[in-house]
N, C-alpha and C positions, 0 to 999 in steps of 0.2 A: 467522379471526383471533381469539384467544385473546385479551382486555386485561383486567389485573386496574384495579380504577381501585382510588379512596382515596389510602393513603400506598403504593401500590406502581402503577406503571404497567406491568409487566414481567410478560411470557409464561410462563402456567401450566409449572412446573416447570424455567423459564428465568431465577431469581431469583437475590441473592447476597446475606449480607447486608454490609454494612457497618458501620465502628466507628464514621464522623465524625471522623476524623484532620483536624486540620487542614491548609491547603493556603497554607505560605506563601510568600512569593515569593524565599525563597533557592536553593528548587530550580529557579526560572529564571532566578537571575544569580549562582550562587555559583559559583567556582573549585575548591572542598573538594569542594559535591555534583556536579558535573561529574568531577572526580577519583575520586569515590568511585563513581558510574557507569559508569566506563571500566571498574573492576576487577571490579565486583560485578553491572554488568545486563551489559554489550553483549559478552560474552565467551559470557555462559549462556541464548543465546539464538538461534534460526534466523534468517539474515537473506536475505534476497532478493538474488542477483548476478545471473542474466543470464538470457535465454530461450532456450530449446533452439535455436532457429532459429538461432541464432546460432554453431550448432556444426556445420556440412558436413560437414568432415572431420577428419580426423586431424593434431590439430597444429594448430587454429583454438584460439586464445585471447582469454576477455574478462578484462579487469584491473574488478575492482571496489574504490574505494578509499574507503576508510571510517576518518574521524579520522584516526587517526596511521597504521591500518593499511594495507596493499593487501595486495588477495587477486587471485590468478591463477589463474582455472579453465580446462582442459583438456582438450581431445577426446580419449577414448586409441584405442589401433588398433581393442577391441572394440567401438565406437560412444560407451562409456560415459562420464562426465566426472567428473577429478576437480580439485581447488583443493588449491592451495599458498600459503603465505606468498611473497611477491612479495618474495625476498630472498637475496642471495649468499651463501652459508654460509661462505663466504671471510672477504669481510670485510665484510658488511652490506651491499652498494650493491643498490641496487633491479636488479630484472632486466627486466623489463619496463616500457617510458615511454608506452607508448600505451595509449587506452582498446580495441584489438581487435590481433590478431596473428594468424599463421599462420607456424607454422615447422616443421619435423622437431628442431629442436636450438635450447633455448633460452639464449643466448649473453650472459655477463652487458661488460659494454663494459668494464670496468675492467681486465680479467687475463686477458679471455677463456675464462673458463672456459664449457663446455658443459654442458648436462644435456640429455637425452631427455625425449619427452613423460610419461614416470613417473616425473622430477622425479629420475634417476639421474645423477650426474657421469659424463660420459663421454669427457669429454677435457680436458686443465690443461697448461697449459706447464712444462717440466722434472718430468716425472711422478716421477721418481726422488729428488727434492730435498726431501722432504719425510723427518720420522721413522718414521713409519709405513707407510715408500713409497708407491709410486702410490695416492693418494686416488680413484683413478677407480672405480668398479662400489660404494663401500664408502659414500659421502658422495651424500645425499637430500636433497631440500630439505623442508621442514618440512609436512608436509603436515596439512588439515585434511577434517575431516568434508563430504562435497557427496553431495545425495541432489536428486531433481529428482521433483515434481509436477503435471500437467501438462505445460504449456509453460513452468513453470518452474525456475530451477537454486535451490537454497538451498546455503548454506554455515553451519558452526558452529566457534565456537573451541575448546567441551568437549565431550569426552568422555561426559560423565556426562547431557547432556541431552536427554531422547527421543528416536526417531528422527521423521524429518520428518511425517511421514502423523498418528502418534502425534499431534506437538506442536501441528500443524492443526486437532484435532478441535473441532468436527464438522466443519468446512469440507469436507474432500474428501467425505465423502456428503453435506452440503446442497448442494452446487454440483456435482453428475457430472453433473444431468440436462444443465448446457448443455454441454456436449462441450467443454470448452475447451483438449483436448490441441491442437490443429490451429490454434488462433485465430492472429491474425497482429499482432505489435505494429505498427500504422502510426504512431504516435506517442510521442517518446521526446523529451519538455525537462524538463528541469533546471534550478535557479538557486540564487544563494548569496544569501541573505536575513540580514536584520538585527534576528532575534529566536530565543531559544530554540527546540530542535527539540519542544518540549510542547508549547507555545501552541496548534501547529497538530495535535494530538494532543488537547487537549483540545477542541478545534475539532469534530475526529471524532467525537465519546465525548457528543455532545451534538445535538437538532437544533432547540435552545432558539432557534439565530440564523438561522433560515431565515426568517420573518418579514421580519425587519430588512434582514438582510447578501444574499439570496435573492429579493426579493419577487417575480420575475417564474419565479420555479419556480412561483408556486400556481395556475398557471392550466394544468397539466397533472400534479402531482404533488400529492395532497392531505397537505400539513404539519399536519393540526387533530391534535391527542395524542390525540384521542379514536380516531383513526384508526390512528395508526400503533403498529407491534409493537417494543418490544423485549426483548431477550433480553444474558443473559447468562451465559458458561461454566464449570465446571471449570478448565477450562484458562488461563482470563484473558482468553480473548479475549470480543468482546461483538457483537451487530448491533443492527442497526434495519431490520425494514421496512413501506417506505411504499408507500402505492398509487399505483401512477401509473396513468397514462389515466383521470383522475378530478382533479377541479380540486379548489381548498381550500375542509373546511367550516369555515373560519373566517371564510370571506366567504359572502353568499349569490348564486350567480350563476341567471338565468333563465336565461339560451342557456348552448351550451358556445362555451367561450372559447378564445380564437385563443394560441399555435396549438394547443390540440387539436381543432380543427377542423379545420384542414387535415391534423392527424396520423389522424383518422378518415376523412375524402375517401380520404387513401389508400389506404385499406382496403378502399375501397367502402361505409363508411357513414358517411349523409346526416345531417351533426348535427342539421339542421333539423328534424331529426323528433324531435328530445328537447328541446326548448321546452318549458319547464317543469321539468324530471328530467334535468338533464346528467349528475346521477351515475351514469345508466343507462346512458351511455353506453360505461360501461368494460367490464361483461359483453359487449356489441354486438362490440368491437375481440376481446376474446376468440375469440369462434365466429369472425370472420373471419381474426382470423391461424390459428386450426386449420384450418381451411379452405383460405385463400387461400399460406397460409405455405411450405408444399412445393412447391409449381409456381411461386414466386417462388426457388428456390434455400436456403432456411431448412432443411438439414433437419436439423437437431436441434431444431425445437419439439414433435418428435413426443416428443421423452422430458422434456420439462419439464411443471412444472403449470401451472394456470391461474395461481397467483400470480406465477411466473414469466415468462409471457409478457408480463406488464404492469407490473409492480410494480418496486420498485429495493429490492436488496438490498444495504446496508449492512454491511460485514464488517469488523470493526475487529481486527486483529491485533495482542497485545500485544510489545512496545509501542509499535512506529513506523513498521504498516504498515496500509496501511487499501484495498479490496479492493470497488470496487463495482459490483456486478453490476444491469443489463439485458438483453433478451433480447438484444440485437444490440452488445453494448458492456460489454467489462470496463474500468473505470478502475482503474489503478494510482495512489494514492498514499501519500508517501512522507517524513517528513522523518529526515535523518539531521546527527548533532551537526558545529558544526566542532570541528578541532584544539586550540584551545585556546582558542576564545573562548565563554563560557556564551550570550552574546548574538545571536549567527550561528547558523546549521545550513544545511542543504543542504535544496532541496526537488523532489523528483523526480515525475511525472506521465506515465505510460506512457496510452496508450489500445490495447486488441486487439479486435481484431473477426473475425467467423468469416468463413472464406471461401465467401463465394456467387460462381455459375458464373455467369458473364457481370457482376459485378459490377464495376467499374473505382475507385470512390469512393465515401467513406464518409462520412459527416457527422462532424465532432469538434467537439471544444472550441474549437478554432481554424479551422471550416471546412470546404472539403468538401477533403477528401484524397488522394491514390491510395492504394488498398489491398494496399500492398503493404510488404514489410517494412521499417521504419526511413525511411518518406516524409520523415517531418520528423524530424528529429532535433537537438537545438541546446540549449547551453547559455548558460544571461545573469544576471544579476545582478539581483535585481528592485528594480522602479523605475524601469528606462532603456527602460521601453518595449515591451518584446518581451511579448506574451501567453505565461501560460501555462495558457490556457484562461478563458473569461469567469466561470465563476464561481468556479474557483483563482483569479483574478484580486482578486474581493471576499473572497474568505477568506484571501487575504494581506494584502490590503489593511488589515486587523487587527493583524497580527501585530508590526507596528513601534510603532503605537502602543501595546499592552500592553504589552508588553515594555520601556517606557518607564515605562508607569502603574507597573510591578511594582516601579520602581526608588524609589518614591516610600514616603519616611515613611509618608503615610497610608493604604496599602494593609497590612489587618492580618490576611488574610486569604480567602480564598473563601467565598461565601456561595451556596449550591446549592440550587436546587428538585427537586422527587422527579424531574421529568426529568431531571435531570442527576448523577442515579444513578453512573452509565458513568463519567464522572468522578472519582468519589468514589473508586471504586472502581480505575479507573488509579493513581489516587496513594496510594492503601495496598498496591496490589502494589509498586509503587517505593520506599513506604516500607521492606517489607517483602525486597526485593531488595537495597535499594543501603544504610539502614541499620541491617536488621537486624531490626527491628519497629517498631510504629507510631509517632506525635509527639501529642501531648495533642492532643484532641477543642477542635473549633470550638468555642465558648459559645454560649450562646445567643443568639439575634437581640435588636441594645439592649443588648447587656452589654461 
């Protein structure tokens, strides 16, 4: 691991710099920058709809609905998928009301008209009654850009912006060694929250709050800065990673601590023998999952590194997708804007795991699972209860009350440490997308 320290903490040749745009809080409660986001980011941008899996055959449909839009992606006859605007070319009524389908002919309820799974009119009542005669074979529905990675589907509204592989980078070569075409999402919640879809965006782009909002992550993943790696792209996107199977040097511990203790038993090694030196304990877990890890059903740790086998890779996707990998555990998460209020978004949380042979259950956010597709699946509203994962649970747990604070006279600004770099940098591509160029530089601290 590469750490520049000083005024930069970020991986040798993985830097960007930044202007100091200030960060006020009309971009999380204003109506105008919400407006002006709609036109200028979330159109020029790949957004995440569904997972292959979710595509059998021919004529299986997932409706992915986003702000004002839905998008309807497509199994076609050659295996391949593609998304259409979720819309009667007729007269605008939605075509599809469910979150999933399966049909040969998609059939809008108003007029009845048909289309084929390649979004062709193929059948209207009084075909002849029109001026142009029979609209049938002539009238498509509006189709956009779907290209699929992995396990999963992306969709775009323009034309003009990268193809998907392209606008990923590096992501698809830092992440092939864990084979994640075949992973299985068993975990798929969603809820409608009560604060801007940033908050939890900058929540990402930062791991300033794991201390505080996290504390019982440092006794198996070490949060000390001194430790962990970040990076940032070209492209906009940024990561972080941390070491797990290794507790925090921000605390000093003599034994290793529970549970990586019991996460070493598993392995077959005895923490008891690193009394004194728990941070040795992480190379230990290493040789034994290369070891032990193929005759338990793992086999793709043979193509990962050792950083990979142990460590958590943090992949932040600009701007509203966030991507974090373990050996045994992809998290998806996700916020997307509501309709028309700055102060709501959507917040989505997938978990995929790879499938091992004789495996039945998985450990998640929420428990042990069956490992199989869409085990839990549910959306709620947060605050009434429903987990959506324990520590989504503490990182939402934020999100109302900023989003509050933001609303206040005396918030005049963002005030950032070099950790929170990733931030800074979020909100001058935003600047930079949705106004055009930057907003005068923060002042200085006391001024």
């Amino acid at each position: 691991m590469n750490i520049q320290h000083g005024s930069s903490r970020y991986a040798q040749g993985a830097d960007q710099p930044v202007r100091g745009d200030r960060i006020t809080a009309d971009r999380y409660i204003s109506r105008e920058w919400m407006a002006k986001e709609f036109e200028n980011l979330w159109p020029k941008i790949w957004h995440l709809g569904a997972v292959t899996a979710e595509f059998e055959e021919e004529g299986d449909i997932v409706r992915h609905n986003f702000a004002n839009e839905s998008i309807i992606m497509v199994r076609q006859a050659d295996g391949s998928i593609r998304a259409f605007y979720n819309v009667c070319p007729h007269r605008g009524n939605r075509l599809v009301l469910g979150d999933i389908a399966s049909t040969d002919r998609i059939t809008c309820s108003y007029h009845g008209w048909q289309f084929d799974t390649s979004g062709t009119l193929i059948n209207v009542q009084d075909p002849e009654d029109f001026p142009g005669g029979n609209p049938c074979g002539k009238v498509k529905l509006t189709e956009l850009r779907c290209e699929t990675w992995g396990p999963f589907v992306f969709w775009c509204m323009d034309d003009d912006v990268p193809p998907l592989l392209e606008w990923l980078a590096p992501y698809p070569e830092k992440l092939e060694g864990y084979g994640l075409e075949n992973w299985v999402r068993a975990m798929n919640l969603s809820c409608d929250a009560d604060f801007n879809w940033k908050i939890i965006r900058d929540n990402f782009n930062e791991s300033y709050h794991l201390p505080t909002i996290h504390p019982e992550l440092s006794t198996f993943i070490n949060d000390g800065l001194d430790d962990t790696v970040f990076e940032m792209y070209d492209t906009g996107h940024n990561a972080m990673w941390m070491k797990g199977h290794q507790a925090t040097t921000r605390q000093q511990f003599e034994a290793v601590p529970t549970p990586l203790d019991d996460i070493a038993r598993a392995w077959g090694v005895d923490p008891d023998e690193y009394e004194g030196r728990p941070n040795d304990i992480r190379e230990a877990i290493i040789k034994a999952k290369r070891e032990l890890g193929p005759g338990r059903g793992y086999t793709n740790y043979h193509a990962m590194s050792d950083q990979q086998l142990v460590d958590y890779f943090h992949c932040t996707m600009f701007p509203n997708l966030t991507l974090t990998m373990s050996p045994e555990q992809c998290q998806i998460l996700r916020t997307e804007p509501h309709p028309t209020d700055p102060g709501k978004c959507v917040f989505q949380h997938w978990c995929l795991y790879p499938p091992v042979e004789g495996m039945e259950e998985v450990e998640s956010p929420i428990g042990m699972i069956p490992l199989e597709h869409d085990a839990v699946q549910r959306h709620s509203v947060y605050g009434d209860g429903v987990s959506l994962g324990f520590i989504a649970d503490q990182d939402l747990s934020i999100g109302s009350t900023q989003q509050q604070g933001l609303n206040s006279r005396g918030f005049k600004g963002c005030i950032l440490s070099y950790q929170e770099k990733r931030v800074q940098r979020f909100h001058e591509l935003l600047n930079d997308m949705v106004l055009g160029g930057p907003t005068p530089p923060q002042p200085p601290i006391g001024e």
